[in-house]
N, C-alpha and C positions, 0 to 999 in steps of 0.2 A: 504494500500500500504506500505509496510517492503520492499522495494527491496531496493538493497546497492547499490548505482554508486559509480564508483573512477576511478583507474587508470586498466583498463584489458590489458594493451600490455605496454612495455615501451622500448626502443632501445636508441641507441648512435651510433656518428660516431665521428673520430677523427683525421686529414690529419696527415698523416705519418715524414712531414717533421719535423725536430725541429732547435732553434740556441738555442744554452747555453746564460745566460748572460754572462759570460766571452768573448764571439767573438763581442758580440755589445759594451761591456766597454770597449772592446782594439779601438773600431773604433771612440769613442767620449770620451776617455781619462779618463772613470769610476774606483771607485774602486770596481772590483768583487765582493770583499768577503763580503765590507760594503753594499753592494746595494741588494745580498743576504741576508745577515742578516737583511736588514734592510724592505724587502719586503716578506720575506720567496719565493722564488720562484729563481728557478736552472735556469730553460730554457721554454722554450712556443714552441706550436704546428704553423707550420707554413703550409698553402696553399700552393697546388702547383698550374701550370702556369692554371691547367685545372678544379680547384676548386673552387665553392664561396658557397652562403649560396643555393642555388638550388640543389646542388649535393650534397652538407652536408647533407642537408634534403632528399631528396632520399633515402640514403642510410641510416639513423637514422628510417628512416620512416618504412622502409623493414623489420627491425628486429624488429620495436616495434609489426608489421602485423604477425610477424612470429611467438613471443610470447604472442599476442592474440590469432591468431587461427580462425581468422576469414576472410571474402571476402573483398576485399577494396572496394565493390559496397556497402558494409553494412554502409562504412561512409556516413554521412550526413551532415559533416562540417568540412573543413580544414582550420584552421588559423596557418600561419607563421610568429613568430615575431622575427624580427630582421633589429639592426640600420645600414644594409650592403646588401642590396638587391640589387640583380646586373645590376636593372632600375630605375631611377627614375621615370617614366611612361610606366608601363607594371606591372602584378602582377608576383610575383615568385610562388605564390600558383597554375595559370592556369598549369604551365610546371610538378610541383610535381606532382599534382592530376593524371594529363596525363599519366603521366612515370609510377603511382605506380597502372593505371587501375581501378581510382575510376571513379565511375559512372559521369557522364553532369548532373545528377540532385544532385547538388548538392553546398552547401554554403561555397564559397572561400571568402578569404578576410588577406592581408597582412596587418602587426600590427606593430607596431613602439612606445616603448616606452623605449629607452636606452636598459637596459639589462634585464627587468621583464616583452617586450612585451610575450615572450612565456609562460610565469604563468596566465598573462592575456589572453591568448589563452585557455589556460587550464579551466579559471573559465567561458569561454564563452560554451565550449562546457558541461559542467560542468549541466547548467543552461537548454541548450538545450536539454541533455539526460534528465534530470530530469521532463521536463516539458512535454515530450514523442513526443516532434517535430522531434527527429532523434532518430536512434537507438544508433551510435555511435558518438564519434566526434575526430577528431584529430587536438593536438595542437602541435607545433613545435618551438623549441627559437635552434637556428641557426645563427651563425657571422660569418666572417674572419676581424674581427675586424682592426684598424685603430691605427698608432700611429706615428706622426709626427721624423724623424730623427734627434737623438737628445735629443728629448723627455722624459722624466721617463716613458708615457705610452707606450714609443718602447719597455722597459722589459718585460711587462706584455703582451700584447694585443696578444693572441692566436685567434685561429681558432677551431670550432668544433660545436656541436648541438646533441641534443634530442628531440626525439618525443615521446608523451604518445597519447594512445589511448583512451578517457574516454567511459565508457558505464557500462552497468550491470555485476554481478559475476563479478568482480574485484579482482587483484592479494593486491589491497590495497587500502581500503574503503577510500574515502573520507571526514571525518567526520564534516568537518567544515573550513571555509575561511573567511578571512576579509582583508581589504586591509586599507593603511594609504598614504593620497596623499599631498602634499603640493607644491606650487610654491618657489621651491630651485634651480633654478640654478648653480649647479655645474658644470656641465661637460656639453658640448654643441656642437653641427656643421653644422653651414648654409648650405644654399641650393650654389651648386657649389664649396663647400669647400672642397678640398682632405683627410683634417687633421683636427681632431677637438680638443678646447680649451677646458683646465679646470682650477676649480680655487685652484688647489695646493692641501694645507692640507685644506682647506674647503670644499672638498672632501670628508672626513671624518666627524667631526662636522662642522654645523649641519643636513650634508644631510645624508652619511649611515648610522650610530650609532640613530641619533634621528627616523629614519622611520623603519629601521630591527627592532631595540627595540618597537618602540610603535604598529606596526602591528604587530608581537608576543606578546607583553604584551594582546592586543586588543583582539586575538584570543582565549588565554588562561583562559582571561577574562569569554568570551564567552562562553567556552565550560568548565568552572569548573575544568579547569586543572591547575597543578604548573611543574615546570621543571623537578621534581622527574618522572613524569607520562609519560616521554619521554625516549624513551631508545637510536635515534640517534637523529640528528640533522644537516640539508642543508642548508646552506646561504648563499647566494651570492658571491662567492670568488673574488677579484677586485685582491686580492690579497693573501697573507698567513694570514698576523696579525690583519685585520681588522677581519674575520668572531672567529676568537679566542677572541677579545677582547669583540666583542658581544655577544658571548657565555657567557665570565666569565660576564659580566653584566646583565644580564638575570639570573644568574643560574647554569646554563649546566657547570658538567665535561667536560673537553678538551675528555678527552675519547672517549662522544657522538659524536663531530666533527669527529675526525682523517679519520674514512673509508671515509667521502666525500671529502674530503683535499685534493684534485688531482692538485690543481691549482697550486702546487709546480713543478707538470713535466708538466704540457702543459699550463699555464699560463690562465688568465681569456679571458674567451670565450662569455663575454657576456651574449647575450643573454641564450646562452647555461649551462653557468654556476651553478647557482643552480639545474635546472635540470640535467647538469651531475653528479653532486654532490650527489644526491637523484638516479641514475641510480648507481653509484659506492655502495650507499650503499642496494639497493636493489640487485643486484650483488653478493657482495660478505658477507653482513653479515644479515641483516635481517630474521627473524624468523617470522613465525607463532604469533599470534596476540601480536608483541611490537608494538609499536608505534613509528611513526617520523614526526620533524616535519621539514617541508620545510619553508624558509622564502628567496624571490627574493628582489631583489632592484634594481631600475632604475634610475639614472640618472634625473633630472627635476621637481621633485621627487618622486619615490612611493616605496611601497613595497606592495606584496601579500604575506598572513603568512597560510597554510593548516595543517593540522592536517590528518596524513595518518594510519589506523589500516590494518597492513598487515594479509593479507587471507594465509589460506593455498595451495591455487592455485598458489603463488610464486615460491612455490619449485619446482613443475614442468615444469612452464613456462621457468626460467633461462636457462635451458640448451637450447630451442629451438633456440637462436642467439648468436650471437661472445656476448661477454664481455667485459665492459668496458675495463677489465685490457689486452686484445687482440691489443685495440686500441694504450693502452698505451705503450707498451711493443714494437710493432712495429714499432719501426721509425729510420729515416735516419740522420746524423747532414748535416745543410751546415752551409756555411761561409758565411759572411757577405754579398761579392760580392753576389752569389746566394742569398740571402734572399730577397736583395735590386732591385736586378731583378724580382724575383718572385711577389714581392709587389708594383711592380714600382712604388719606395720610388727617384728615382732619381729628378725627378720635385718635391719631397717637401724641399731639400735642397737647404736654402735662402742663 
């Protein structure tokens, strides 16, 4: 048995609304330009009144089907992760699978684990192509993320999502995975809470930097590889300067980052984040067998670190759906009043 699994469809979706950081610093009295520089990030994707992670997914979902090329009866497994599902009892996977015509025989199940539940979606179906229980399987990391008025994480916290299709003939072999998990509490939000806490720059050490690093170092370990043997490189974007400084610590030219560095115009998305980071860069620069590597982080703590050798089947696939940069490029600004509505941010000012 030679056959490659990986990634054979991959899509993105991105809500069209956006705020600058300059409209939310004039409303809580910020300095623009330092809070830019000091986050890397201009403005974030903002949901409109008729969007959450259900229609995110949908519509991610459609183009990753599109650039497969295949039946949505052929999936045999949809998992959706993401910390923004718009029940707390009810799945959001029953309504995708519905909407996109995948078959009743078939394994739902929503995921939850900060912003790496969709990488962990990934390695489930991952396991299940491989073991020949399904033919395909679809994973989906999807937000409209959460940020208290006020907040540092009101800058950041975008909306958006990606879906990859895993199965055989693949646009980009999966070559290997390891993940690194620890009980870190940084970032968190009970059950009934609008708005969730975190603990500041502990954020950073020792929860992202110690988990992206040791799940990359982990995998690299694993697979006889060094940072030279990687031509891009996806990490979890929270923000601009955390996945740069990971990079230089590990290794990687800034170089290898840039094409997935999106989180400067639509802000971190969460769940969706590394995987649109890895959709930006299969998008617009990936070749024919270089290598990238993907690395998620989550919150609570964990990271998934993959190793991805792209097929020549990429090149034809791209053109079959919109394009990250379609997503990007389309959007509307509002002002604060609209955002604050849109998010009904009004009950979390204490």
């Amino acid at each position: 048995m030679n056959e490659k699994y990986g990634i054979a469809g991959y899509g993105c979706y991105i809500p069209r609304y956006r705020i600058k950081v300059e409209e939310i610093a004039a409303v809580w009295g910020g300095d623009a330009e330092r809070i830019k520089e000091g986050l890397l990030v201009e403005e974030k994707s903002v949901p409109d009144s008729d969007e959450d992670t259900i229609t995110i997914s949908v519509e991610a979902a459609k183009n990753a089907l599109a650039r497969a090329g295949i039946d949505p009866q052929k999936i045999g497994a949809l998992f959706i992760g993401s910390e923004s599902h718009p029940y707390a009892v009810k799945p959001s996977g029953t309504v995708v699978a519905d909407a996109l015509g995948i078959s009743p025989n078939v394994l739902v199940a929503d995921m939850e684990f900060a912003c790496k539940a969709g990488t962990a979606g990934v390695q489930c179906c991952l396991g299940l192509v491989k073991s020949g229980e399904i033919d395909y399987g679809m994973a989906i990391g999807a937000d409209t993320s959460q940020g208290q008025p006020g907040d540092a994480l009101e800058y950041t916290a975008g909306a958006g999502g990606a879906s990859f299709i895993i199965g055989p003939k693949p646009l980009a072999v999966i070559e290997g995975m390891t993940s690194f998990t620890t009980d870190t509490p940084d970032f968190w939000r009970r059950e009934g809470q609008d708005f969730p806490k975190h603990g500041s720059r502990f954020t950073g050490e020792p929860a992202y930097f110690k988990h992206v690093v040791s799940a990359t170092e982990n995998l690299m370990k694993k697979l006889s590889l060094k940072a030279g043997d990687f031509d891009y490189v996806a990490f979890h974007t929270p923000n601009g300067k955390f996945p740069l400084r990971a990079a230089k610590i590990l290794g990687f030219n800034k170089e290898k980052l840039m094409p997935g560095l999106i989180v400067t115009k639509i802000g971190n998305t969460y769940s969706g984040a590394s995987m649109l980071a890895l959709c930006s860069i299969l998008d617009n620069v990936a070749k024919p067998g270089q290598r990238i590597l993907l690395t998620s982080y989550g919150s609570g703590a964990g990271s998934d670190s993959f190793s991805l050798l792209v097929t020549d089947k990429l090149l034809e696939a791209r053109g079959r759906a919109k394009k990250i940069d379609y997503y990007i490029n389309k959007k509307s600004y509002v002002s604060y009043g609209q955002y604050a509505k849109l998010r009904k941010k009004l009950k979390g000012i204490e």
